[in-house]
N, C-alpha and C positions, 0 to 999 in steps of 0.2 A: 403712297408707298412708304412713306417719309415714317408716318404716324402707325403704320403695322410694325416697320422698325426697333422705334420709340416704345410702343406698348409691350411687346414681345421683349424683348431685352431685357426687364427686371423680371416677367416670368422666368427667363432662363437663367439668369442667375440664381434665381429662388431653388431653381430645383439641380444646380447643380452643387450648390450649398447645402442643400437635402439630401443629395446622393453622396454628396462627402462626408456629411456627418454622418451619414447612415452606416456605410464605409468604417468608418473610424469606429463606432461605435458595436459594429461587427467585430472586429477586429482586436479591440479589448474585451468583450463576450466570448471569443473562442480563446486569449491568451488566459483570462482567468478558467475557464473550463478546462485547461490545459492542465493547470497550476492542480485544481481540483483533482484531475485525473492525479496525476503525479503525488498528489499526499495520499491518495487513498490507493496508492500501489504500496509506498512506502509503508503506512502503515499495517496494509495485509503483510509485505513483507515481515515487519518485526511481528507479528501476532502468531506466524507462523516458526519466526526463529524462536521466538519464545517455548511455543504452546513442544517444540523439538525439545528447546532445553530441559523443562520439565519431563518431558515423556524421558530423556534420558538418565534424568535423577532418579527417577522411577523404578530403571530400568537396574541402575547402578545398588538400590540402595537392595530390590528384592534380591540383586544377585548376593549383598553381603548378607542378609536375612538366611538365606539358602547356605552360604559359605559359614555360617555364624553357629548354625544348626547343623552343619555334616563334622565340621570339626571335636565336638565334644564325641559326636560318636563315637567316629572316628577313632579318636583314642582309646576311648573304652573299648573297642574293639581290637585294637593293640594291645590295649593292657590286660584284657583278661583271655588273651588267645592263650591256648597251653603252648608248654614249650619251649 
């Protein structure tokens, strides 16, 4: 009984040293896949604050295009009202 003991005993070290690195090694696998997740929020985030800013220059610059073009009429339309 002595000798199943004996033989037995570095199998179970072996594999709870296996199960612990295994463990561990889980364990930084889902902390970098975390990290992973986390940059490629961040980054959608700023791709989308961006891609706003731009649609707002856009949005700012047709409005003075529009503003740029009523104003001249505009006048002429003052200036040669009778009257």
């Amino acid at each position: 009984m002595v000798k199943t003991y004996e033989t037995a005993q570095p199998t179970k070290d072996k594999t709870k040293t296996a199960a612990q690195t295994t463990k561990d090694k889980t364990s930084v696998m889902a902390q970098k896949a975390g990290e992973k997740a986390h940059t490629g929020k961040d980054k959608a985030a700023g791709l989308l604050q961006e891609t706003g800013e731009k649609m707002k220059h856009m949005a700012q610059r047709t409005a003075d295009a529009v503003k740029g073009r009523a104003w001249p009429r505009m006048m002429r339309m003052m200036l040669t009202r009778p009257g």
